[in-house]
C-alpha positions in Angstrom: 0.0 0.0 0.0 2.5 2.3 1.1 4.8 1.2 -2.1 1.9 2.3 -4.5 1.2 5.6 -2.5 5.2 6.0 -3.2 5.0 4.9 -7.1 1.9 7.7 -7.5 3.5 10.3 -5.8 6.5 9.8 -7.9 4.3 10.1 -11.1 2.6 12.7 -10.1 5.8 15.1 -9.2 8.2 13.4 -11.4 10.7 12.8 -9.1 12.3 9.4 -9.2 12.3 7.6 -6.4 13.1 4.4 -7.4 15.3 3.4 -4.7 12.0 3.8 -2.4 9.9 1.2 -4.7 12.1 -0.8 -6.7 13.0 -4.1 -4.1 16.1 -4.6 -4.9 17.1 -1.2 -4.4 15.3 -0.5 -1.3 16.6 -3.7 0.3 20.5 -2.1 -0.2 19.0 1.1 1.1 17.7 -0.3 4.3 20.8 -2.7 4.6 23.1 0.7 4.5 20.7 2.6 6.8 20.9 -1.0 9.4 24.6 -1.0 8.9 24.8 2.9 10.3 23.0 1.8 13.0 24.7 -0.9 14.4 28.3 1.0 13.2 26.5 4.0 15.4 26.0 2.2 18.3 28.9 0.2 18.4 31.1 3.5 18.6 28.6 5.1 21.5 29.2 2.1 24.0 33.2 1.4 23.1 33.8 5.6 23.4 31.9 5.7 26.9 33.6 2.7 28.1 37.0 4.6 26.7 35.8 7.6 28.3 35.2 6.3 31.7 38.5 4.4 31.8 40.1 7.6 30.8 38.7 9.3 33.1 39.4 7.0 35.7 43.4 6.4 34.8 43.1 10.9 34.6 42.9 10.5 38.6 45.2 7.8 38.9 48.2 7.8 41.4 50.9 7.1 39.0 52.5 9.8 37.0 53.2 7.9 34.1 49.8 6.3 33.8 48.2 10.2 33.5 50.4 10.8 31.0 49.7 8.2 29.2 46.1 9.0 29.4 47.1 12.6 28.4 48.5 11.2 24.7 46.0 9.1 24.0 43.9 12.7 24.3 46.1 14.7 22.5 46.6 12.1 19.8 43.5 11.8 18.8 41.9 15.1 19.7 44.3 16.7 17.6 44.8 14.4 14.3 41.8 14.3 11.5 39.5 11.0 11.9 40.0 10.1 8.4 43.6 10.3 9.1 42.7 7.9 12.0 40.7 5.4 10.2 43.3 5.3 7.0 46.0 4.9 9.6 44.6 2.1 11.6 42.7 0.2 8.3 45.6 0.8 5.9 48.4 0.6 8.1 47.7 -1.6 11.2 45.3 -4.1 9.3 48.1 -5.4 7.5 50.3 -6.1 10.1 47.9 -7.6 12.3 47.3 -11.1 10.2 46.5 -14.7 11.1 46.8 -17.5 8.6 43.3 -19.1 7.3 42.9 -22.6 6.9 44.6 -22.6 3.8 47.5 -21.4 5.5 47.2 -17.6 4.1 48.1 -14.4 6.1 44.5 -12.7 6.3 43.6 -9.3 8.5 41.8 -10.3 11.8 39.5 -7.7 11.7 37.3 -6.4 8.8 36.5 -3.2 7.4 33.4 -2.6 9.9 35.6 -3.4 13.2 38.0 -1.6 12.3 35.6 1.4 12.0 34.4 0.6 15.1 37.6 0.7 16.7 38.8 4.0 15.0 36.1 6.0 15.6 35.4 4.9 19.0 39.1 6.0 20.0 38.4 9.3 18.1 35.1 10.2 20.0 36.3 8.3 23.4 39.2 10.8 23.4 36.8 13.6 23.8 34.2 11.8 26.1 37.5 11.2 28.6 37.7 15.2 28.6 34.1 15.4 29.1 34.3 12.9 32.2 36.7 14.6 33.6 35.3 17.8 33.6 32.1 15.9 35.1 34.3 14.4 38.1 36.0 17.7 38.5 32.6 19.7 39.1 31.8 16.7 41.9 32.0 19.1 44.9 35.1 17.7 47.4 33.5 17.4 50.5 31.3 14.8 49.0 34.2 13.2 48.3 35.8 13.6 51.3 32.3 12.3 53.0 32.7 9.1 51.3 36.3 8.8 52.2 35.6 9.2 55.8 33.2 6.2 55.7 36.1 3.8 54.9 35.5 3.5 51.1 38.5 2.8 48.7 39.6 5.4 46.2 37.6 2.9 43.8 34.2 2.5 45.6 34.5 6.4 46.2 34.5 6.6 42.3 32.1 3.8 41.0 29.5 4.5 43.8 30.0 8.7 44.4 31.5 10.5 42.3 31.4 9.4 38.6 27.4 9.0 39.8 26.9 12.8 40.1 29.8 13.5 37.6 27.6 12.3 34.8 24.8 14.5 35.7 27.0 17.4 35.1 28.0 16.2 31.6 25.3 14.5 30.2 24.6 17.6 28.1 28.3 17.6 26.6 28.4 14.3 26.0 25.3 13.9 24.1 26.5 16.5 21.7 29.4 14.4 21.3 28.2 11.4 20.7 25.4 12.9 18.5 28.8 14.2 16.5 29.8 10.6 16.7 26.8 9.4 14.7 26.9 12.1 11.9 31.0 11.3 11.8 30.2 7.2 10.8 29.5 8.6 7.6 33.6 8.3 7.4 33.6 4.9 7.2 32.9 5.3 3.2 36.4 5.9 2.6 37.1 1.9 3.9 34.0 1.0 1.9 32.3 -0.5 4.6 28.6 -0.8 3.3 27.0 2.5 5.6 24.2 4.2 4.4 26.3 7.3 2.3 28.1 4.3 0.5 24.7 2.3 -0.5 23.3 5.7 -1.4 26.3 6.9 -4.1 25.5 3.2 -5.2 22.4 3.9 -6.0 22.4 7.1 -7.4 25.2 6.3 -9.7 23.3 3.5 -11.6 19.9 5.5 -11.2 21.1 9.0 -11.4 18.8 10.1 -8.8 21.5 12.2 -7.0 18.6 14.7 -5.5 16.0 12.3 -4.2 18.4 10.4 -2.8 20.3 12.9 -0.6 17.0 13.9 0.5 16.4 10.7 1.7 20.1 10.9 3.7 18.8 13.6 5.3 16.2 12.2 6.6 17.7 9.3 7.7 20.2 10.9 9.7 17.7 13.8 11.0 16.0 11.0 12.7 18.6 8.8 13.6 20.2 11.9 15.3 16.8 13.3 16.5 16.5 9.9 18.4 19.6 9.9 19.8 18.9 13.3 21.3 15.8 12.6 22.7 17.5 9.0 24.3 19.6 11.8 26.2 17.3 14.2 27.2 15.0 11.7 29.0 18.1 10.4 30.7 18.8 14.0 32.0 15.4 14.4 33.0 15.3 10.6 34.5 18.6 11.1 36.6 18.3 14.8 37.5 19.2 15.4 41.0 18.2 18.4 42.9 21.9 20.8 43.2 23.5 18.7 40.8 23.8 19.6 37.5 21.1 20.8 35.3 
């Protein structure tokens, strides 16, 4: 029904939207537009979990393990992510190999992970800033509280202050993941079969170029427009009263 509606609409304006009611097409469309999503949300959990430890080893005794922690910022703050992902696709894949069963160096990981990978390091880099500043707003006494009631430096962390710290940066860091999702569009350049890559697909063999960039834009208003809302409930869900917004 909704197919037809599509097909008479297309008549009627002229436009051709054949990649919205031919199958075969629209299948590739909706595998691109599924691949983004998982790509998406692979990066968003990998760059929290890289954030967190970040932030963590950012308070850590050891003067050599904050520096550490301090590169990894500056790194990858500071370099282009297509840089990043021709860097670790073109010239770590090679080099990390395993023979198959016919006894031929292969690349462990595929195009996709190593997207995953890249661009999680990329946006992590910036979510370990955006911890930070989150721990760093955790007023001291509380701290000091917690301390006083025989907690490790670890409990005082995972149960008090990285609690309240992300209240204080929920709002940063769903602008940077939301940045995250719009930057998986990079993973083109590796070919990895994404939503942008399925789409110049498309248009080339049905030179549609406008219908289908409307159709990108779409896609990604909503994907992003969901994402957004996904953060704004949780800032209204775990909203404390004289901490953070």
């Amino acid at each position: 029904m909704m197919i037809d509606l599509i097909r008479q609409f297309a008549q009627w304006t002229g436009l051709n939207l054949v990649h919205l009611t031919d199958d075969f097409d629209r299948a590739r469309l909706l595998g691109g537009m599924w691949t983004t999503i998982r790509l998406a949300s692979a990066c968003i959990v990998c760059s929290i979990v890289i954030g967190v430890v970040g932030a963590w080893l950012q308070t850590a005794s050891s003067r050599i393990v904050r520096l550490a922690a301090q590169g990894y910022i500056q790194l990858f703050r500071n370099t282009p992510p297509l840089v990043q992902l021709y860097f670790f696709y073109f010239g770590l894949s090679p080099l990390i190999r395993m023979p198959n069963e016919a006894g031929i160096l292969q690349p462990v990981f595929g195009n996709f992970t190593w997207a995953v990978i890249s661009l999680s390091f990329f946006a992590g880099a910036f979510n370990v800033e955006i911890f930070r500043a989150g721990i760093e707003a955790v007023p001291k006494v509380t701290q000091e509280a917690a301390e006083s009631l025989g907690h490790s430096r670890f409990q005082i962390f995972r149960l008090v202050t990285f609690p309240l710290a992300v209240r204080f940066c929920l709002p940063s860091l769903a602008s940077n993941l939301i940045n995250l999702v719009k930057t998986t569009t990079l993973a083109y350049a590796i070919a990895v079969p994404e939503t942008l890559f399925v789409a110049n697909q498309i248009w080339s063999d049905r030179l549609n170029v406008l219908e289908v960039m409307v159709t990108l834009f779409v896609f990604y208003m909503i994907l992003v427009g969901i994402v957004a809302w996904v953060f704004a409930v949780l800032e209204a869900e775990l909203r404390v009263p004289g901490f953070g917004r």
